[in-house]
N, C-alpha and C positions, 0 to 999 in steps of 0.2 A: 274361426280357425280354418274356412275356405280357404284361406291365400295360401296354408303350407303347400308344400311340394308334395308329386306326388313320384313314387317308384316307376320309371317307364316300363318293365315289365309288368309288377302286377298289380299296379296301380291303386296301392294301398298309399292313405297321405304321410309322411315321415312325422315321429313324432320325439320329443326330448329324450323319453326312455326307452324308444322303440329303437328297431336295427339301423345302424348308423349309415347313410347315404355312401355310397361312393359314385366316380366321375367316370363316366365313359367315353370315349375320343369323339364323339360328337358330341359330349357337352349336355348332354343327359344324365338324370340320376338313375341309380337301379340303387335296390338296398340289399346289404349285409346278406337278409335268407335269401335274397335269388343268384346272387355269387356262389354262397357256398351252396348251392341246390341246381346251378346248370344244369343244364341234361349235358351229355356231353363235352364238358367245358365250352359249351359257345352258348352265349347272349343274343338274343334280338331283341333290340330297339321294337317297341310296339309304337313310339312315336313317328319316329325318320327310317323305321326297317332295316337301320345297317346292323350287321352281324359282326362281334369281338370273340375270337378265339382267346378264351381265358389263359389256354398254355405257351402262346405267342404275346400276350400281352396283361402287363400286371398293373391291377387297377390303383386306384388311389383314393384314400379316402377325401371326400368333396366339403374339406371346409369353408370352404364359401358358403355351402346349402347348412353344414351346422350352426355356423355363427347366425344365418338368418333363422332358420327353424326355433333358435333360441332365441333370439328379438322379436320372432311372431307369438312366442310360447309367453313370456313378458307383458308384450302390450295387448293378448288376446285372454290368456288367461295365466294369469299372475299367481294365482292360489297352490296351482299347481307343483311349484317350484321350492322346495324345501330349503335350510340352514344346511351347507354343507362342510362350513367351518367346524363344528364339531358334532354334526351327525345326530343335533338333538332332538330333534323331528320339527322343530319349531319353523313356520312361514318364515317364509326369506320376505325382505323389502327391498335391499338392495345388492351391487356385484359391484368386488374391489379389481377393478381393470387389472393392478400389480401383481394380486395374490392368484387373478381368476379364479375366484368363490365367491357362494353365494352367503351374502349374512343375515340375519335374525334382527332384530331392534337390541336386542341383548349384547351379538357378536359385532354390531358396531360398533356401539359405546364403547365396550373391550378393544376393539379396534384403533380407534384415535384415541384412546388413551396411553395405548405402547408405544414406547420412543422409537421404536424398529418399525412401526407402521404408521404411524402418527400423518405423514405426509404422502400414503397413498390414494391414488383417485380413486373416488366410491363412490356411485355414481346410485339413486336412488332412482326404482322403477318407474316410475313417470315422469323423469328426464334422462333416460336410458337413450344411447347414440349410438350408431356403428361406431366404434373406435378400432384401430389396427392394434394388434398386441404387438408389447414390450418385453415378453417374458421371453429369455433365452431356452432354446432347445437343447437336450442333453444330447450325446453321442450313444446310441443303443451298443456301442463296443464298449467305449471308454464312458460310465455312466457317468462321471462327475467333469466331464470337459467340454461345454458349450460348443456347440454348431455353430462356427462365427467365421470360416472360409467355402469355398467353391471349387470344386474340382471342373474346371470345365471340360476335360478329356471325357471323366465319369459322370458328368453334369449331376452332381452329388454333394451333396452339406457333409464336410467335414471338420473334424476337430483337428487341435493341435498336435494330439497324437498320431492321428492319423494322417498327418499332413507328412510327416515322414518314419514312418511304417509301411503302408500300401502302397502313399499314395505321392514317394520322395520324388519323382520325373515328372508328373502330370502339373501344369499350370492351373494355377489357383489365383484366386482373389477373395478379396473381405467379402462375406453379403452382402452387405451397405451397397459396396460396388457394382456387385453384378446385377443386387433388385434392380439399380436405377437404370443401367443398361436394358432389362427387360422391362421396365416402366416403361422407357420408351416407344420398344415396340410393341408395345402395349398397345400405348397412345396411339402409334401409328395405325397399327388393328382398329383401333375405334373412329381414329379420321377415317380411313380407308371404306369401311363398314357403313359410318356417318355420309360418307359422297357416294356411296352404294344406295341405300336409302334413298335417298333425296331423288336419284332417277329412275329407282324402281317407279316412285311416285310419280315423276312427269311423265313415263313412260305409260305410265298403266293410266293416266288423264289424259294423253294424246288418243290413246286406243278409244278410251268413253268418248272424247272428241269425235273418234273417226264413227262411231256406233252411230253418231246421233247425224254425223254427216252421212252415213246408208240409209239412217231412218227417211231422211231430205229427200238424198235421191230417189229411195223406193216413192216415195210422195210424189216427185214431181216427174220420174220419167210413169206412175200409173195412169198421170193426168194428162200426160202427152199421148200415151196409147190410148185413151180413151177419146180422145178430140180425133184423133186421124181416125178412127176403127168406124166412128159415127157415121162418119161420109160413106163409110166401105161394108155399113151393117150389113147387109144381104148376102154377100159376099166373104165379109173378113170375119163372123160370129166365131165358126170355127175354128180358125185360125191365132183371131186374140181371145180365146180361151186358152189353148196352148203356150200361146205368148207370156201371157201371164201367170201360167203354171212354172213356166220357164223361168221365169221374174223371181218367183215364189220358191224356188231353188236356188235359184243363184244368192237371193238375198239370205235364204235359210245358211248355206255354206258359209258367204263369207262372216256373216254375223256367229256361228259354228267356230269358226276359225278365230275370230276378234275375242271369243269366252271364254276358248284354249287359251288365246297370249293372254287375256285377264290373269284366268286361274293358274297359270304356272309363272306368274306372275307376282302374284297372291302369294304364293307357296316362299319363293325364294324371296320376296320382301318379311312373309313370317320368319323362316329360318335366320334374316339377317338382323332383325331384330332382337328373338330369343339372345342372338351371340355378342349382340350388344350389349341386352340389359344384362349379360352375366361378368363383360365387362367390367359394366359399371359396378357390380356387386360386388367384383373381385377388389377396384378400387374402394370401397367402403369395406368388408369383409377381412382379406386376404391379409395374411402378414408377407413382409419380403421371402422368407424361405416359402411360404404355399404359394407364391406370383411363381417363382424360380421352377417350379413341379407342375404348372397350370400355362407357363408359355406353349408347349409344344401342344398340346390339345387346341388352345385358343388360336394357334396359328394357321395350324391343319384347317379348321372348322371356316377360319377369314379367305384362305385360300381356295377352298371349296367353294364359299359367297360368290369371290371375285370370278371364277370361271363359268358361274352357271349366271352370271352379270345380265342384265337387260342392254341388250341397245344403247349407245351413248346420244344416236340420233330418234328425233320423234319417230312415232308411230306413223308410214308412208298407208294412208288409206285407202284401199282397192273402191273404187267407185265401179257404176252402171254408165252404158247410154244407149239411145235405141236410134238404129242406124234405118235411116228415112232417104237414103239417095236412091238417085231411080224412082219415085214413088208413082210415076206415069205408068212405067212401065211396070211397074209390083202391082197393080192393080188387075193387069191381064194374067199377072204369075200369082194371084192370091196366098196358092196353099205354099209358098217359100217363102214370103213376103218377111221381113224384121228377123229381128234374135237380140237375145239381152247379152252384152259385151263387157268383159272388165276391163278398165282403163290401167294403163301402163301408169310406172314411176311420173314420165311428162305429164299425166294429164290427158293423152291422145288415146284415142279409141284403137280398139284392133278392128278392121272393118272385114265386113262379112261379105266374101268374095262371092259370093254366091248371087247380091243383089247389085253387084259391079259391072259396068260394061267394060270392054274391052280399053277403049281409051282411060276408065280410070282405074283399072286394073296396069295398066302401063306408067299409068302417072304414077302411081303408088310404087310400082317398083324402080321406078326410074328417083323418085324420093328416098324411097330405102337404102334404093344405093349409093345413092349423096351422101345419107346419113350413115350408112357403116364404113365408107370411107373417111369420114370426116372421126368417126369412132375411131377408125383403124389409126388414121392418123395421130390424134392424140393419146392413145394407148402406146405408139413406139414413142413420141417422144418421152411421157410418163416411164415407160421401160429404159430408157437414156438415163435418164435424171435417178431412176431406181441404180441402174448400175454404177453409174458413178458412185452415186451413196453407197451402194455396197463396196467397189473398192476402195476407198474412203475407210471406211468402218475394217476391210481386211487389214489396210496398213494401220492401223490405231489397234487391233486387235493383237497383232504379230508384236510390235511394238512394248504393249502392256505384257504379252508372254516374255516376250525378252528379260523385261525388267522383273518381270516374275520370277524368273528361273536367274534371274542375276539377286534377287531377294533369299531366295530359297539357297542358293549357296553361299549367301555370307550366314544366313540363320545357320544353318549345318554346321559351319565352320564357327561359328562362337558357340553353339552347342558342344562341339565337341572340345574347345576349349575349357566351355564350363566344366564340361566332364572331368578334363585332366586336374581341374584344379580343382575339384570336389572329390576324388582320388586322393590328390595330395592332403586333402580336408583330413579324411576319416581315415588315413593313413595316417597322421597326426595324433590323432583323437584316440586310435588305439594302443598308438604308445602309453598317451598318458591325458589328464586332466587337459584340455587345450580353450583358452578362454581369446576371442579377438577381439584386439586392442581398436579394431576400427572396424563396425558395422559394414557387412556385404564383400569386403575385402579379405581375400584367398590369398596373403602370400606369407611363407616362413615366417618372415621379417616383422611381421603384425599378428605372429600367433603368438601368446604368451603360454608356456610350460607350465602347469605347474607338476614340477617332478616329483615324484614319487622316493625321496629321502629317505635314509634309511641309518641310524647312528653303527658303525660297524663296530659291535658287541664284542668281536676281537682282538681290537688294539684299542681296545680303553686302554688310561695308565691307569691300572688298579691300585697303586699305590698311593695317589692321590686324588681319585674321582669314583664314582661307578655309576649303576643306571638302576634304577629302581624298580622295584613291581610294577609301577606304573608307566615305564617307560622312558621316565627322564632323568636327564645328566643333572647329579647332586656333588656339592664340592667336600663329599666325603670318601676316604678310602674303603677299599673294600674289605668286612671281616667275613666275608662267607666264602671267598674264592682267592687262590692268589695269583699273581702276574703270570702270563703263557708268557711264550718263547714271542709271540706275535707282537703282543701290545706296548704301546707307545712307553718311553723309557723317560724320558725330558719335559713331553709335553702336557701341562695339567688337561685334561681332554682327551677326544678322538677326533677321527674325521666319519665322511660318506662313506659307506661300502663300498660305490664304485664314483669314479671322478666325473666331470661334467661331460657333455655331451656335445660335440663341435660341429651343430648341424643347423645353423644360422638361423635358429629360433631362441627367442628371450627365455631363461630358465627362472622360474623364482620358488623360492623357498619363506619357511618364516620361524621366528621362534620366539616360543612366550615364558620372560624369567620372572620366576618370584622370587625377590630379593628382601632380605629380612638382615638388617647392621646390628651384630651384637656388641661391638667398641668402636669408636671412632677410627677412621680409616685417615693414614698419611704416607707421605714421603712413596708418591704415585704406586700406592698398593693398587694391585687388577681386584677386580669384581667378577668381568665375565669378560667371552671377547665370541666373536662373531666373523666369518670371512672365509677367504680361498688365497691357497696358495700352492706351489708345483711339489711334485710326490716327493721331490727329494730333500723340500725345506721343511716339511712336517714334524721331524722327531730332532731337531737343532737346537733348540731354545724351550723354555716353559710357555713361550707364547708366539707369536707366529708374524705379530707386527713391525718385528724392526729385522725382519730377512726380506733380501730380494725375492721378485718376482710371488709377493705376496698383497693381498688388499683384504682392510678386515676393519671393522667396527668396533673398539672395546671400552669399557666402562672400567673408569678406573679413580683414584685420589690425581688431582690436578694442583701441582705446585703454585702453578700461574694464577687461577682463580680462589686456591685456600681452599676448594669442594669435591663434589664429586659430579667429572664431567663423563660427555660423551666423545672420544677422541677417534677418528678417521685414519688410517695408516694407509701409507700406498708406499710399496718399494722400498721400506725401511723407514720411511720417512711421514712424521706427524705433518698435516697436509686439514685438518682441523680439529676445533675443541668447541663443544658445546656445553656451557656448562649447566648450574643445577637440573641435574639429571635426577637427582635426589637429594632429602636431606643428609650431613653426615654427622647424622647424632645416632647414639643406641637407643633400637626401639625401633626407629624408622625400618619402615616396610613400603616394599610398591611394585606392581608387578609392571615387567618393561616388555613390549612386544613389539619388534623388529621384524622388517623384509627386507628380501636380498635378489636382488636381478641381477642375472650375468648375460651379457649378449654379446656372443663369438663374434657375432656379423659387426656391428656397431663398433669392437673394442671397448663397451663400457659395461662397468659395475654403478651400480645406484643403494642406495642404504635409504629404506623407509623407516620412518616412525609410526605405524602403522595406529597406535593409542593414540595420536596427536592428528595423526591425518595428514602426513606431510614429507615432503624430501628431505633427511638429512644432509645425504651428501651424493653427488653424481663425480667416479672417476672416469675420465677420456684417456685414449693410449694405452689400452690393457692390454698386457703382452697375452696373446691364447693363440700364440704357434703352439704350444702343448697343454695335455689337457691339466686341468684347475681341478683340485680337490676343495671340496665346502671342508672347514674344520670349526669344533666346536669344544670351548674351555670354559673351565669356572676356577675360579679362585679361592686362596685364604681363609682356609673353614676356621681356623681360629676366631678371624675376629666376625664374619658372616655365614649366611646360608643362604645357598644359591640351587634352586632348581629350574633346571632350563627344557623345555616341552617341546619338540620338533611338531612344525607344522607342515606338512605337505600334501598334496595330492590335491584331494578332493575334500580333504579336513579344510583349504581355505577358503574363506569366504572372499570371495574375489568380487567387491561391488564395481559400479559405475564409476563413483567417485576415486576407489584404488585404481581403478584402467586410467580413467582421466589423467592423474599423478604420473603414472609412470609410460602413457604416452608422452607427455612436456617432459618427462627426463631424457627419454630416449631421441629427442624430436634432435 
């Protein structure tokens, strides 16, 4: 159990039942008690020494380190690990990926033998895998509605409720989407990281390189000083003792300097590694929602690597040489004679003016100045070619602002389009039930109503119909009230409380008869009837289908076919007949349920057979220069009973299949 992790503040190892790991912005654990135990609300890294103001920054629990801490806890000590399927204290053997719990040799069996779990992965401790979880996260608001979008404003897992409640303005995406977006740069973190690596390493083997080439030179310029010093013993003892003291410094520095670039070296190949392997752990470990909570740390920590980067060029090696011009003349100057020199980028020595005559002190500068001209030179035109490139890069830059700010205000301006028509949305909505007939599209024309109907309680004709405890139109008079001054005189029925609405939105209604024949129906006896027609044709007749400026549905005895049809009236005028609609024997029963769309904008009314699933009838040319009353009759309580049930509002079930239908009506 060495390999767990350990807490970077007090470096206790994490353990399954111990205080649960959380992630620090460098990508360090600290546990549970030293959070809530800060001095101060601030953290130090005992690792990397950076310092997290706990009240500027709120941590996260590090499942990545949990899901490993439990596959070390597994393959290092497995006894450990109880049944936590039903808490019977029994040894666990294995863990159901789906359920994530541990189970018993008991709670398996039990296991594959429910048809509800039958076909979950369960995975036995000694082929235990990293696997990514499957199991959907709940909403800590809305408990029972899965984390399955992304707020990217709030960069936050939210649910469907939440998606418009808090969070109705902010751009959102599925998880699915946004992990794979941050997989990517992910991936890219880990190339990045990975080509980080690789020249830490050339970088810090060019340095060993140049180590071993100081080693060379100390070797061969001591052997050079000792051959000249020979000739010069009597004389030079003094002298190359010093010289060599010199040697012995110079070589201490730069070799000094070559064990700094080693070890800071060292340091940032260690740190780029740690953030590697925690990569790769998040790829085996991590599910998409904990990648989506672990980009911005992971990225921080890649971007920290990439600026404290090594060199992209080798290690340039500072050499020695021991400068031996004049040596006729250094012989009478003994105690200035030599000096140990480090050698430039070229290769070239710095030479020690001190052992120069005059003519090669002029040669040198009369060189020097070739060469800073010749520097000078190729530094302006380098400077030419740099400015160009920059203005280059201004016009490409100004260019892409253009198209920026030409971007930015067409998004504004469809913004705020959206807005208007998300206005018009929920301005809709509060009038009444509003269902769209076409996914993503905001216009009148494609919102269907379902309006809020209402039977107007007073102009029933009480003398032939009434409305029951329960709400619906029965085809019997009333013995508990008798007719107002208000109610319908002629018509078996009543109508809407108030008439349609002429606001070039589809209206629909529905209603559902149970119909029960106590004698045989003839010679076009009504049933029921269904429709709209203008306020002044309403109390005309006993029924509403053969006056103008009327459209209506009714079930009635049909001479033509000997049965009982479904007959379509438009303007006074039979326009179709559908027949067995039902049997007409006594006895027969069935109940009939009917939808009604009216669309001011289109001029059409449509009649569903909503039990059947299907258009009965679609009228074109509907007069709604004024408004349309819905009205609603039943018939002939002698020979049947007729209770007819208004449906509206929110009482319909408005499926897929009903939108489908009466888009292809209205199309």
């Amino acid at each position: 159990m060495d390999d767990l992790p350990k807490c970077s503040v007090c470096q206790q190892q994490f353990s399954l039942k111990g205080p649960a790991p959380y992630l620090l912005p460098c990508l360090h654990p600290v546990c549970e008690t030293c959070v809530t135990s800060a001095a101060g609300g601030v953290i130090s890294c005992s690792t990397c020494w950076s310092e997290v103001n706990l009240t500027d920054t709120s941590l996260q629990k590090d499942v990545v380190r949990l899901k490993e801490i439990f596959h070390l806890t597994v393959k290092h000590c497995p006894t450990e690990l109880l049944c936590t399927h039903e808490d019977d204290g029994n040894q666990s053997v294995c863990w159901c990926q789906d359920c994530e719990e541990l189970l018993c040799e008991y709670c398996q069996n039990m296991h594959s033998n429910f048809k509800v779990t039958r076909n979950h992965v369960v995975q036995i401790f000694t082929d235990l895998e990293p696997t990514i979880s499957t199991v959907p996260k709940f909403c800590s608001i809305h408990k029972y509605d899965p984390l399955y979008l992304f707020d990217k404003s709030c960069r936050k897992l939210i649910c469907a409720r939440c998606r418009f409640e808090d969070h109705a303005d902010h751009e959102v995406e599925k998880v699915d989407v946004a992990a794979v977006t941050v997989t990517k740069q992910m991936e890219y973190h880990k190339n990045e990281l990975s080509t980080l690596q690789t020249r830490h390493q050339a970088y810090m083997q060019s340095i060993r390189q140049g180590t071993e080439a100081t080693d060379k030179t100390h070797h061969s310029l001591n052997e050079n000083i000792r051959h000249i010093f020979q000739s010069l013993r009597s004389q030079l003892n003094q002298r190359e003792n010093e010289l060599l003291v010199d040697l012995e410094n110079h070589t201490k520095e730069t070799k000094a300097t070559q064990h700094a670039l080693v070890t800071a070296c060292e340091e940032d190949k260690k740190t780029c590694t740690r953030v590697l392997d925690y990569i790769n752990n998040v790829f085996l470990f991590a599910s998409k929602s904990d990648i989506l909570g672990l980009e911005r740390y992971v990225g921080e920590m890649t971007r920290s690597c990439l600026d404290n980067a090594a060199p992209q060029t080798d290690y340039a090696v500072p050499t020695a040489d021991f400068n031996t011009n004049s040596l006729s003349k250094l012989k009478a100057n003994v105690s200035g004679f030599g000096a140990i020199l480090t050698m430039d980028m070229d290769g070239e020595s710095v030479k020690d003016r001190g052992t120069q005559t005059d003519d090669d002190f002029m040669a040198d500068v009369e060189m020097k100045h070739k060469m800073d001209m010749e520097e000078l030179k190729t530094k302006i035109d380098s400077d030419e070619k740099h400015i160009e490139s920059l203005t280059k890069l201004t016009d490409k830059l100004n260019s892409e602002i253009e198209s920026l700010n030409t971007r930015i205000d067409e998004k504004e301006a469809i913004e705020k389009k959206d807005a208007e028509r998300i206005d018009l949305l929920l301005g809709a909505a509060r009038e009444c039930g509003v269902h769209l007939l076409k996914p993503g599209t905001v216009d009148r024309s494609l919102m269907l109503k379902c309006i809020p109907l209402k039977y107007d309680k007073d102009r029933v004709n009480l003398d032939c119909v009434h409305i029951n405890t329960e709400g619906d139109l029965v085809n019997r008079e009333s013995y508990t009230r008798p007719a107002g001054e208000g109610g319908l005189k002629k018509y078996w029925g009543t109508c809407s409380t108030v008439p349609l609405l002429m606001d070039g939105c589809p209206q629909y209604w529905e209603v559902e008869n149970r119909v029960s024949v106590d004698k045989p129906l003839s010679e076009n006896w009504f049933i029921l009837e269904v429709g709209v027609c203008r306020e002044e044709e309403r109390d005309l007749l006993q029924w509403i289908g053969l006056r103008p400026h009327s459209y209506c549905i009714d079930v009635s005895h049909c001479t033509t076919h000997g049965g009982i049809c479904r007959m379509i009236g438009k303007e006074g005028t039979r326009v179709l007949c559908l027949p067995d609609t039902l049997p007409n024997t006594a006895g027969a029963s069935r109940t009939l349920h009917y939808g009604v769309v009216c669309d001011d904008a289109r001029k059409k009314i449509v009649f569903l057979d909503v039990k059947e699933k299907k258009v009965m009838s679609m009228l074109d040319n509907v007069d709604c220069s004024e408004p349309l009353w819905p009205m609603f009759g039943v018939y002939n309580p002698s020979l049947l009973t007729v209770s007819m049930r208004l449906v509206e509002g929110s009482d319909i079930n408005m499926t897929e299949e009903k939108k489908t239908m009466i888009v292809k009506a209205l199309s």
